[in-house]
C-alpha positions in Angstrom: -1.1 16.5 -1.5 -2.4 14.6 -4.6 -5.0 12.4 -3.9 -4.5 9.2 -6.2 -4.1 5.2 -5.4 -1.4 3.4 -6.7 -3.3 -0.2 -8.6 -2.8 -3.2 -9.9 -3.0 -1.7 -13.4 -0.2 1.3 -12.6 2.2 -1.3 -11.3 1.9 -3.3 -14.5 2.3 0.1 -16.5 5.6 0.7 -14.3 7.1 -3.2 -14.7 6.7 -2.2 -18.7 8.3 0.9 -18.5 10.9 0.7 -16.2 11.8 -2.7 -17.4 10.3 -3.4 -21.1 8.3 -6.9 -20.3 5.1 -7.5 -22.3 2.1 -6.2 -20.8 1.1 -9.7 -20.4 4.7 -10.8 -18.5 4.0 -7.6 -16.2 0.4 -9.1 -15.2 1.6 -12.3 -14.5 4.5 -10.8 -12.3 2.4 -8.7 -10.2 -0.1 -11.9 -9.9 2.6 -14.0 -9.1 4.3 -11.7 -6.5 0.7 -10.9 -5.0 -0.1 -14.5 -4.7 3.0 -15.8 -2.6 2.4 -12.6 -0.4 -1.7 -13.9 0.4 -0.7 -17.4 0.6 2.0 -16.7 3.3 -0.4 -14.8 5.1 -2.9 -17.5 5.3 -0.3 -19.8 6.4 0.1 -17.4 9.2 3.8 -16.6 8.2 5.2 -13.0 8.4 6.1 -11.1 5.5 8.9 -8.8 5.7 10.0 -7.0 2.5 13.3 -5.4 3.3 13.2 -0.8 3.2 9.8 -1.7 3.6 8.0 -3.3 6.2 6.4 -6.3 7.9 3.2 -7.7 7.3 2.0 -10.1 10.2 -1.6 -11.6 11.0 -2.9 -11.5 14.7 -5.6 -13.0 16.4 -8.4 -11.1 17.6 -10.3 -12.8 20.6 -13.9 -12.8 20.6 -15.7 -10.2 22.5 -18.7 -7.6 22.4 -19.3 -4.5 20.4 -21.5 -1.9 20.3 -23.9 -1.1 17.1 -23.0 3.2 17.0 -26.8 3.5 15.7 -28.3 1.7 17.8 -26.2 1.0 21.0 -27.6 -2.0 20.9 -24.4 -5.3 21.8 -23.4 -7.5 19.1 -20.6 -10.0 19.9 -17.7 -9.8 17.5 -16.5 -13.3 16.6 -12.9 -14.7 16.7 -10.9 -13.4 13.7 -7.5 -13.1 12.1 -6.4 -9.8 11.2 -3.4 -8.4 9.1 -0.9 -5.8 10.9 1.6 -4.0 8.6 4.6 -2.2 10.0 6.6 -0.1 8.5 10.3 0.2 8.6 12.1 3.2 9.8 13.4 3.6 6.1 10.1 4.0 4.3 8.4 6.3 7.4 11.2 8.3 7.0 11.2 8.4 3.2 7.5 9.9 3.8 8.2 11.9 6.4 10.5 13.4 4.7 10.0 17.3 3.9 7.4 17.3 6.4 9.9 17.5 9.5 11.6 21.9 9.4 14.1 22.5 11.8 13.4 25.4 13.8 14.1 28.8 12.2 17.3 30.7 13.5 15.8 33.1 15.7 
């Protein structure tokens, strides 16, 4: 399996090719698209992009860890974390090739 990450910079380079906008008008689309996504987030909204998935935030309660090197306890404060869920279309777009039916015996 390739091991490469999909950035900023190779979503600009697809938005060019695929679609012929400036470099510049790429940029500003993914900024622009990235930006809505973080401020719903920090307004606590869900984000659902259809074939894709849901992003949500949940709270995580306050409560008491444990340092691995140490063992020593460290309480974990209060946060808000994001949760992403997939939609059955896109696990089963990468699932796919991965799942053989059982060879005719």
């Amino acid at each position: 399996m390739p091991s490469s990450t999909l950035t900023r910079a190779s979503l600009v380079d697809a938005l060019v090719r695929e679609i012929g906008v400036s470099r510049q008008e790429a940029h500003d689309l993914i900024e622009m698209f990235l930006e809505e996504i973080s401020a719903a987030l920090a307004a606590g909204e869900n984000v659902k992009l259809s074939s894709f998935g849901t992003f949500s935030v949940r709270e995580k309660g306050e409560r008491i860890g444990r340092n691995p090197k140490t063992g020593e306890e460290v309480p974990i404060t209060r946060r808000r974390v994001i949760v992403f869920k997939a939609s059955n279309i896109l696990k089963n777009r990468i699932n796919r090739g991965l799942l053989h039916p059982k060879a005719a015996e």
